[in-house]
matplotlib code that plots the C-alpha trace (Angstrom):
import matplotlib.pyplot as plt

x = [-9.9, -8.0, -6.4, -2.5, -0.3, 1.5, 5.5, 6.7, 4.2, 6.8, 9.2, 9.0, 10.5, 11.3, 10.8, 12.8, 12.4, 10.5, 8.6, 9.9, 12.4, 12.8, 9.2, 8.3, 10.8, 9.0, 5.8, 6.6, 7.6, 4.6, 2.4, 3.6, 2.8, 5.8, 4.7, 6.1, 6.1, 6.8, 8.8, 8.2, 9.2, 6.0, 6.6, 7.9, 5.9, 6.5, 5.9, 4.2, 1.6, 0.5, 2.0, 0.4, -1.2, -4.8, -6.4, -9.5, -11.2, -7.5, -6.1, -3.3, -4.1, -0.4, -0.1, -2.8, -0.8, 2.6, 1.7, -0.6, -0.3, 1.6, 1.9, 2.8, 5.1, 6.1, 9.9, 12.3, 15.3, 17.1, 16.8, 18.7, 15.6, 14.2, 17.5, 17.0, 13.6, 14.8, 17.2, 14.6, 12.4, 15.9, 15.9, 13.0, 13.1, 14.6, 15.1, 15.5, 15.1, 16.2, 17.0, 18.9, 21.6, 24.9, 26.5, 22.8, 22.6, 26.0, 25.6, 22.4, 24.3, 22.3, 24.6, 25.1, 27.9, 25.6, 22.6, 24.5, 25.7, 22.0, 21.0, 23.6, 20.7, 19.0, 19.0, 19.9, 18.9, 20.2, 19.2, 20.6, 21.2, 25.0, 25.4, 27.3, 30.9, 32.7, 33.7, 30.0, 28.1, 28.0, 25.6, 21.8, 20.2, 16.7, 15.4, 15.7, 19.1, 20.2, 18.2, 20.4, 23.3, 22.8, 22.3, 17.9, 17.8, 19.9, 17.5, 14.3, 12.3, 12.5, 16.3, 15.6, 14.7, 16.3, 16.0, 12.5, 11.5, 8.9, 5.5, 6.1, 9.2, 11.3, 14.7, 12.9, 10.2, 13.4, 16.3, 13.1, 12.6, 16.0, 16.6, 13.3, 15.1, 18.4, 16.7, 15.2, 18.3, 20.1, 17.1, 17.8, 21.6, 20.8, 18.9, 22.8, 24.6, 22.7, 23.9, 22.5, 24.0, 24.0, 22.2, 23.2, 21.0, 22.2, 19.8, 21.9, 23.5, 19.9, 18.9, 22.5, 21.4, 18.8, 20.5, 21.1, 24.5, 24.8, 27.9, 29.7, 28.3, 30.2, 33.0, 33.9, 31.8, 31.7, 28.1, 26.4, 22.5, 20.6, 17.3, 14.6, 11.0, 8.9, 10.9, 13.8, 16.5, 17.2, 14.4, 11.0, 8.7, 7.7, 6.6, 3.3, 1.0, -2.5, -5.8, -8.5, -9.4, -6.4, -2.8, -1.8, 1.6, 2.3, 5.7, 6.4, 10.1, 10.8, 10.4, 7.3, 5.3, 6.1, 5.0, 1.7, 0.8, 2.2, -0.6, -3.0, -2.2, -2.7, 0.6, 3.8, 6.2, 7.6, 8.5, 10.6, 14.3, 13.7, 11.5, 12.0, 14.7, 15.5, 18.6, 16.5, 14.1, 16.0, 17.9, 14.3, 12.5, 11.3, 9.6, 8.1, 6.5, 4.7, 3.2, 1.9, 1.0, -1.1, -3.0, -3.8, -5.0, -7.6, -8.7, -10.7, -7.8, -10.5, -10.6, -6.6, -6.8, -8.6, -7.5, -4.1, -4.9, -6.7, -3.1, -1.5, 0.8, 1.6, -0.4, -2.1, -3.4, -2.0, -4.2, -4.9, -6.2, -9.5, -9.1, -7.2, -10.5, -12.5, -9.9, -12.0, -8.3, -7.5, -10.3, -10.2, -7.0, -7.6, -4.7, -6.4, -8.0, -9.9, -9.0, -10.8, -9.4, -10.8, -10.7, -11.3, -13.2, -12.8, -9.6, -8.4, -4.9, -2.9, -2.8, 0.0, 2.6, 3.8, 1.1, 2.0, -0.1, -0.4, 1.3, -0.1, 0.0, -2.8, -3.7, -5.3, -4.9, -5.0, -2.5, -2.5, -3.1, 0.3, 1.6, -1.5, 0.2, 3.1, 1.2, 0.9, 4.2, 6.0, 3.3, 4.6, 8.2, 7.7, 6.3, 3.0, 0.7, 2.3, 5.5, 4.5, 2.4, 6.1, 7.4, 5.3, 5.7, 9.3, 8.4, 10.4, 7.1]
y = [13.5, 14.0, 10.7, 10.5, 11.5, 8.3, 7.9, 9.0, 11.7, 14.4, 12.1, 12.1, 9.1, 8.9, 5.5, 4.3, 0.8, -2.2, -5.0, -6.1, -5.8, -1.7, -1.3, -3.4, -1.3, 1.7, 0.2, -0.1, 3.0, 4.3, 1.9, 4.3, 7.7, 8.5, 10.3, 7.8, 9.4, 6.2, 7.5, 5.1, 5.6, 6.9, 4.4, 1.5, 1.2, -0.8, -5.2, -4.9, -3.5, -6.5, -9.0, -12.2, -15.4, -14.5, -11.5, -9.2, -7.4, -8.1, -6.0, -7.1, -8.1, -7.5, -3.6, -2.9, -4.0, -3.5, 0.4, 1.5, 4.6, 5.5, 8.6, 8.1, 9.9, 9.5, 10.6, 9.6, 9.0, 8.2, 12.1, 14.8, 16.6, 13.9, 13.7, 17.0, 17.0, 14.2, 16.1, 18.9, 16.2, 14.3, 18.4, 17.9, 14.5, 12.7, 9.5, 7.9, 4.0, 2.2, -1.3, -1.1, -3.0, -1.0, 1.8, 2.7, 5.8, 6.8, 6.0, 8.8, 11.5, 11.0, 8.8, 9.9, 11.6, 14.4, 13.9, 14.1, 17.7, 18.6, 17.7, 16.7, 15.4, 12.5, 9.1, 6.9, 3.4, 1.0, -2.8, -5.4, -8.9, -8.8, -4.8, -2.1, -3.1, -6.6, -8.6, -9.6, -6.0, -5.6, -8.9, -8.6, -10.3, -11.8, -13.1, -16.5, -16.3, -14.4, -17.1, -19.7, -17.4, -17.1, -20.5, -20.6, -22.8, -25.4, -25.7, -26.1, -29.1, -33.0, -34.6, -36.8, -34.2, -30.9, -27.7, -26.3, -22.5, -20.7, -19.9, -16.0, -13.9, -14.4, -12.5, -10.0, -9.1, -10.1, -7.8, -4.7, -5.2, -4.8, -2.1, 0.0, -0.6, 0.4, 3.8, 4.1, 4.0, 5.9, 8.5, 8.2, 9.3, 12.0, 13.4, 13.9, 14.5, 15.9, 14.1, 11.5, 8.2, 5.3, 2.2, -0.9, -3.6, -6.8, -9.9, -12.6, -11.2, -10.3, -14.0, -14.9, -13.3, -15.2, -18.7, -18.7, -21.1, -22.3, -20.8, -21.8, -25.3, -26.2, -24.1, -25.4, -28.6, -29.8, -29.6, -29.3, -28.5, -30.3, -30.1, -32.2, -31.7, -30.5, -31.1, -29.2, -31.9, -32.6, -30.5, -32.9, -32.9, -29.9, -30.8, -31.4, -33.9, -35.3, -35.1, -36.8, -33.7, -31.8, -31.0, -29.3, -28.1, -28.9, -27.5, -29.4, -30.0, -28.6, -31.2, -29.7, -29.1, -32.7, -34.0, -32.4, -33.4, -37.4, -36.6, -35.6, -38.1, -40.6, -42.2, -42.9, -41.2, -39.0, -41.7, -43.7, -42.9, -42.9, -39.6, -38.7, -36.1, -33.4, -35.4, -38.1, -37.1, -35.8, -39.0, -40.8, -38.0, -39.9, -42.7, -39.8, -38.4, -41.5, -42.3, -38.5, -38.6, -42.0, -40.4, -37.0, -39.4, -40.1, -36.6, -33.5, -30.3, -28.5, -32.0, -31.4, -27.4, -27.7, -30.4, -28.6, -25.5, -26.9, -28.4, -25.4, -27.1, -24.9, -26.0, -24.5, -24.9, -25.1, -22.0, -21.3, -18.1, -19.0, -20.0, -16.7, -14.9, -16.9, -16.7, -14.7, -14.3, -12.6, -11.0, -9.3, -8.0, -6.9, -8.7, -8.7, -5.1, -4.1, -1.1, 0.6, 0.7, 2.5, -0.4, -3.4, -2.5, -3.4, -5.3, -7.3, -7.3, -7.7, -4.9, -2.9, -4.6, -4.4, -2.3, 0.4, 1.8, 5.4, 6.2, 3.2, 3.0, 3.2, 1.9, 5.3, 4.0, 0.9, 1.9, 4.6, 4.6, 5.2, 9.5, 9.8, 12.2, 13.7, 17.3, 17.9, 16.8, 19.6, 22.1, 21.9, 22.2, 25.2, 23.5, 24.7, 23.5, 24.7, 23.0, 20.2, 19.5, 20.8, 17.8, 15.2, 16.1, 15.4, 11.8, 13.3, 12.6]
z = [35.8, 32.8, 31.1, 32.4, 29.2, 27.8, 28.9, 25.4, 24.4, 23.0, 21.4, 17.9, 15.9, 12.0, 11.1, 7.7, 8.2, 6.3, 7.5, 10.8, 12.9, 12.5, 12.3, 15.2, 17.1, 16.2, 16.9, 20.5, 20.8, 19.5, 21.8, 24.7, 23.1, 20.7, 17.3, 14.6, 11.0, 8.9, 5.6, 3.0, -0.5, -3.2, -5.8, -3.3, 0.1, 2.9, 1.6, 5.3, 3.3, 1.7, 4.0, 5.7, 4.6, 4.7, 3.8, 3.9, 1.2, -0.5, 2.9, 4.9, 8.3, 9.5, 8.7, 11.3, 13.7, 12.3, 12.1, 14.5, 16.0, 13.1, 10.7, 6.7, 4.7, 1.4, 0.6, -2.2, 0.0, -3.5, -5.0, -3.4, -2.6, -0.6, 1.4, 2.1, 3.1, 5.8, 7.1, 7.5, 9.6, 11.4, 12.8, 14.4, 15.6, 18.6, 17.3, 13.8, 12.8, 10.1, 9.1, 5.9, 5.1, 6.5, 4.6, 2.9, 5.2, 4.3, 0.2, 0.5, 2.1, 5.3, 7.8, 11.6, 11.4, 9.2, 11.0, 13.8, 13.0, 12.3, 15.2, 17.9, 20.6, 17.6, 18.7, 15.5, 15.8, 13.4, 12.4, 10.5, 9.8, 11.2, 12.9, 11.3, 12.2, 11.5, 8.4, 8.1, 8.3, 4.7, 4.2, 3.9, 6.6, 7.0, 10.7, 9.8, 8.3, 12.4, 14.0, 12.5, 12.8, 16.9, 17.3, 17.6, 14.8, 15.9, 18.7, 17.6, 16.0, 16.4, 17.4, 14.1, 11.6, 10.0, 12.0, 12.1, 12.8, 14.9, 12.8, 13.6, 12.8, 16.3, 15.1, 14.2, 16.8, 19.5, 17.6, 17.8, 21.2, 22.1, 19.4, 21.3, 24.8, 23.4, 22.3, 25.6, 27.2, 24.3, 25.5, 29.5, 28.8, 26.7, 29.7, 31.5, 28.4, 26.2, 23.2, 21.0, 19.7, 17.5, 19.2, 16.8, 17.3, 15.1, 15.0, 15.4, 18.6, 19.8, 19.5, 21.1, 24.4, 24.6, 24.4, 28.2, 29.2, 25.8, 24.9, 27.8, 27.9, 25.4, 25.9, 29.4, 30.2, 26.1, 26.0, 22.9, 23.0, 20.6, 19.3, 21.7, 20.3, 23.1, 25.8, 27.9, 27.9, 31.9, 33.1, 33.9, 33.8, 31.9, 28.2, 26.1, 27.1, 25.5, 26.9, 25.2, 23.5, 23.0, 24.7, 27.4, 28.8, 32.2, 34.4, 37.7, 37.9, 40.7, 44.4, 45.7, 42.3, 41.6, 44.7, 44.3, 40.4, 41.8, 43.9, 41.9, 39.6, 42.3, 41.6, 44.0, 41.8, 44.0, 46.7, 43.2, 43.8, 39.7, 40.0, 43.5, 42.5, 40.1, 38.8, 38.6, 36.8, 34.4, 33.9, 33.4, 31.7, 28.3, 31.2, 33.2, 30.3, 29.3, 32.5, 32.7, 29.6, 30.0, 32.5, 30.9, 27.9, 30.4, 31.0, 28.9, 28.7, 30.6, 33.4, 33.6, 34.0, 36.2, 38.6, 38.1, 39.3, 42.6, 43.2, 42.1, 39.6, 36.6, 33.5, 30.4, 26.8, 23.8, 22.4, 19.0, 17.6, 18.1, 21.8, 22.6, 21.2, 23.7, 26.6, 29.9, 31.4, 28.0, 27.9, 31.1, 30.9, 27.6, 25.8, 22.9, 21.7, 19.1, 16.6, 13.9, 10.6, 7.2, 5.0, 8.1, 10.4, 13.8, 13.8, 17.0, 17.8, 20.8, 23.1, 24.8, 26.8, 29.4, 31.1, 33.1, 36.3, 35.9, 32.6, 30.5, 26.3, 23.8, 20.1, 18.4, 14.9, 12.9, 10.0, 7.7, 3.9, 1.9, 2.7, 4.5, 6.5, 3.9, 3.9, 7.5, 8.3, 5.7, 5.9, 9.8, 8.4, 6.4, 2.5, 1.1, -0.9, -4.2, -3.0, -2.7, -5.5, -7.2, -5.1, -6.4, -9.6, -9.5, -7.6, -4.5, -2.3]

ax = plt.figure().add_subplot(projection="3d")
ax.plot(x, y, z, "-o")
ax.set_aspect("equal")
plt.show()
């Protein structure tokens, strides 16, 4: 039996972003069979390429992951030529990314409305900071700058102390998420009109949508969300709690889950009109905590996993790198995979997600070296060897 072609196999993608957000958009795509021929400029590559706080051999050990599946191309999107050239490829494609600041397109002669009349069916996907309409859209914008923008920021950290920030890029992994599903549907309605269109993915409305009721929390009830540490203000308990060799997070706010870790606890709480309740316990949530937390002090994490799960109340561990490497659940699943790379090695990365049943996606590549791919891709479109040597000559590729 012959392996099941991936959903996207046929769809071919031009990728223009760098680093995140517009790469990690394409990265998706390419996770579930999409060709994705990454155009990068010859005398300014993607910063991806050398990104991350530890490296290998002096090798980043983001750009594995950042461009798998991935094809290189080297184009000088600043020359005439190389506009040309990309209109050659946006021919050919079905959808483009990019995440340059608004009106870059347009200043290069190679906005929607002319790729558009090259090839009426493209889907264009655009990223940035703010979108491509509004007082704002002609501002650079970084993730952290739309976190704070869409209200994340506010949110996280300690009550007492200045606005922290997640170790990992949220805004932009969030904002290329959405920007991938937008060009899936952008694809799906193409299919009954045959038409492409602009998907404009901004990052601070992406990390709005995921701020649940607190828009209208303060809008009708004059609720303002604050930062609370580990906890969800209200909602108890669910929170981080010490074992005597580590932490653990444990969620049993609802009735019945709290009944049963009262239970396992050995404790009466659930019969105390102070805990007995959601309400209640979300009135006495700081006094909850400390009397869970003075008996997980008692406990090894692996005492507490385990006593949860014969209780079935929700609990797990705080994992580092290093326990997601040693996780059999992981493991099993293959969440974490392991893909060749020239200059690496086997590298480990997280695998494809969400997995599909009978159409599922694949890692093929680990990254490739800067216009790995530059002569295939315009032999394919009609350049030989003698015109492109003319090309790089000139610095167009």
């Amino acid at each position: 039996m012959t392996d099941p072609k991936p959903p996207l196999d046929g769809i071919r993608v031009i990728e223009l972003g760098q680093l995140i957000a517009g790469p990690f958009c394409g990265q998706l795509l390419g996770d579930f069979g999409a060709e994705v021929i990454k155009v990068e400029a010859p005398d300014a590559p993607d910063p991806a390429r050398g990104w991350g706080a530890a490296k290998v051999n002096g090798q980043s050990l983001f750009w594995p992951i950042i461009a798998r599946n991935k094809k290189s191309v080297t184009l000088n999107l600043r020359t005439p030529e190389g506009q040309a050239l990309l209109k050659e490829l946006a021919a050919t494609a079905d959808v483009l990314i990019e995440n340059f600041r608004p009106g870059t397109l347009e200043r290069w002669n190679i906005g929607p409305d002319v790729l558009h009349a090259i090839n009426p069916r493209l889907v264009i996907t655009r990223i940035s900071g703010y979108g491509q309409t509004g007082p704002e859209s002609h501002k650079a914008g970084y993730a952290s700058v739309g976190e704070a923008k869409g209200g994340l920021r506010h949110l996280i950290g300690e009550p007492d102390r200045m606005p922290a920030r997640a170790g990992v890029s949220l805004g932009d992994t969030m904002t290329g998420t959405f920007a991938a599903l937008g060009t899936m549907m952008a694809l799906f309605a193409r299919e009954r009109s045959g038409k492409g269109q602009v998907v404009d993915a901004a990052i601070y409305e992406t990390v709005m949508a995921f701020m649940e009721s607190l828009i209208p929390e303060y809008a009708l009830a004059g609720h303002t969300r604050e930062r609370s540490g580990p906890i969800l203000p209200k909602v108890a308990p669910s929170g981080v709690y010490p074992c005597s060799d580590g932490l653990v997070i444990i969620g049993a706010n609802q009735d019945t889950l709290f009944r049963r870790l009262a239970k396992m606890c050995g404790a009466d709480w659930a019969d105390d009109p102070r805990y007995a309740t959601h309400d209640a316990r979300g009135e006495n949530q700081l006094e909850l905590d400390e009397k869970i937390a003075g008996w997980t002090r008692q406990h090894t994490v692996a005492d507490v996993l385990a006593r949860c799960e014969e209780n079935g109340v929700p609990c797990g561990p705080v994992n580092t790198a290093k326990d997601m490497l040693a996780d059999a659940h992981i493991a099993a699943r293959e969440a974490i995979i392991r893909v060749a790379q020239p200059l690496l090695g086997d590298v480990p990365m997280q695998g494809v997600f969400p997995k599909l049943s009978d159409t599922p996606g694949r890692v093929s590549s680990g990254g490739p070296a800067l216009g790995e791919n530059t002569g295939e891709i315009l032999a394919a479109i009609g350049y030989d060897e003698a015109a492109q040597t003319d090309f790089r000559q000139k610095g167009i590729i």
